[in-house]
N, C-alpha and C positions, 0 to 999 in steps of 0.2 A: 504494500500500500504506500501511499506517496506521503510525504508527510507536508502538513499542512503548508509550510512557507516555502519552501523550496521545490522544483521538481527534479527530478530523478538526473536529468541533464545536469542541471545546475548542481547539485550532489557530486556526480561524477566529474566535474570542473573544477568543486574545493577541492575533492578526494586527489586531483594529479596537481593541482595547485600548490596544496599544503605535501605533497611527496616530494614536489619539484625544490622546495622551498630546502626543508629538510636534504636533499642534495648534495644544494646550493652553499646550505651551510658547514657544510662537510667540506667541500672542496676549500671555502676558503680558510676555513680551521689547520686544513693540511700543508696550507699555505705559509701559515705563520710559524716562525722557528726563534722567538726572544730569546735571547741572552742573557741581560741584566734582570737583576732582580725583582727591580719595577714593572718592569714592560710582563716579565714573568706571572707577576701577580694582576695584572691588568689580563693578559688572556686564560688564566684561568678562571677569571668571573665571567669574562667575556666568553667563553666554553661551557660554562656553568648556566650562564642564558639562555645558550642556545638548547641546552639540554631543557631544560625548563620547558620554554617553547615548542620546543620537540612535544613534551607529554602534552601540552593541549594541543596540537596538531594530531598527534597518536591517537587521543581520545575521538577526533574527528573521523580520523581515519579507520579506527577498528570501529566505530560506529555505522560507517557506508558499508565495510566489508561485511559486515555480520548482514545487513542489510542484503548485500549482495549473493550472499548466500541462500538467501529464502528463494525459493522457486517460484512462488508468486509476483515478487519485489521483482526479479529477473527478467520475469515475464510481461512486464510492467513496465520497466524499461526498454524492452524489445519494440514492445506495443509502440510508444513515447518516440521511440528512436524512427522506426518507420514515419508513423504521422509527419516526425519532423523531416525526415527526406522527402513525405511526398509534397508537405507545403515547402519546402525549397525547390523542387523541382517542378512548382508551381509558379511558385513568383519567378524559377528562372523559367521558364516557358514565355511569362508574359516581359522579361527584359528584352527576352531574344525577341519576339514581337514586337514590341515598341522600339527596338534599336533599328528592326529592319525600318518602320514604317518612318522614323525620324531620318535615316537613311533619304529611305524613297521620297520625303519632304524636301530632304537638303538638296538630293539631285536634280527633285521638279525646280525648287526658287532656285539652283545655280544657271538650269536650262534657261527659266525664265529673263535672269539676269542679265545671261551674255546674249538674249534674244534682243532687250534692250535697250544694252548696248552698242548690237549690230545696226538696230534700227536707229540710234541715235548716230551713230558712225554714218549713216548713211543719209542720212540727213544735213550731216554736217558736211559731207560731201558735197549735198547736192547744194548748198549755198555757198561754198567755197566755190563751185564751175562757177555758178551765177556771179558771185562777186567777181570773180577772172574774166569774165566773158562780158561783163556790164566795163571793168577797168582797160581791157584789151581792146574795147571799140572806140 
């Protein structure tokens, strides 16, 4: 069953969010190599945090897994998971449409544009002979 404030998606986004996080914090922990005393006791608090952090991450995280384990809950997200591809593949159905049809606009106004232009072009032709032909007599 889905629980009331979040859905199952949004669950499965903490659940890699807060794993990614946890990581993230690992890699830079393995990063640091202090020397001096101070610095010493500054990353063991700062290590000491992160472990902290870790347990209500965990908490989150053994909370969706357990979750994920029920057969129902599983089956709920399957459900959840489809719907949401088929309304993506919805809306992208109707971008791809509208992309063509703003397309097919752009080419008619560009057609129409250089049409004119041509007519303008030709116009101004036709008053340029006239002004040469009125100056030339």
């Amino acid at each position: 069953k889905a629980p009331e404030n979040t859905s199952g998606m949004e669950e499965l986004l903490q659940m890699d969010s807060a794993i990614r996080k946890c990581l993230t914090d690992i890699e830079k922990a393995e990063k640091v190599h202090p020397k001096d005393p101070n610095s010493m006791t500054r990353e063991v608090s700062y290590k000491t945090n992160i472990i902290l952090d870790w347990q209500i991450h965990d908490k989150r995280i053994n909370e969706i897994e357990t979750k994920l384990n029920d057969k129902e809950y599983k089956n709920y997200l399957e459900w959840q998971a489809d719907n949401e591809i088929s309304i993506l593949n919805e809306e992208l159905k109707i971008k791809r449409e509208r992309q063509s049809k703003y397309h097919e606009e752009l080419q008619k106004q560009e057609k129409h544009q250089r049409m004119l232009k041509r007519n303008l072009d030709l116009k101004m032709n036709e008053r340029e002979r006239i002004i040469n032909k009125r100056s030339g007599d």
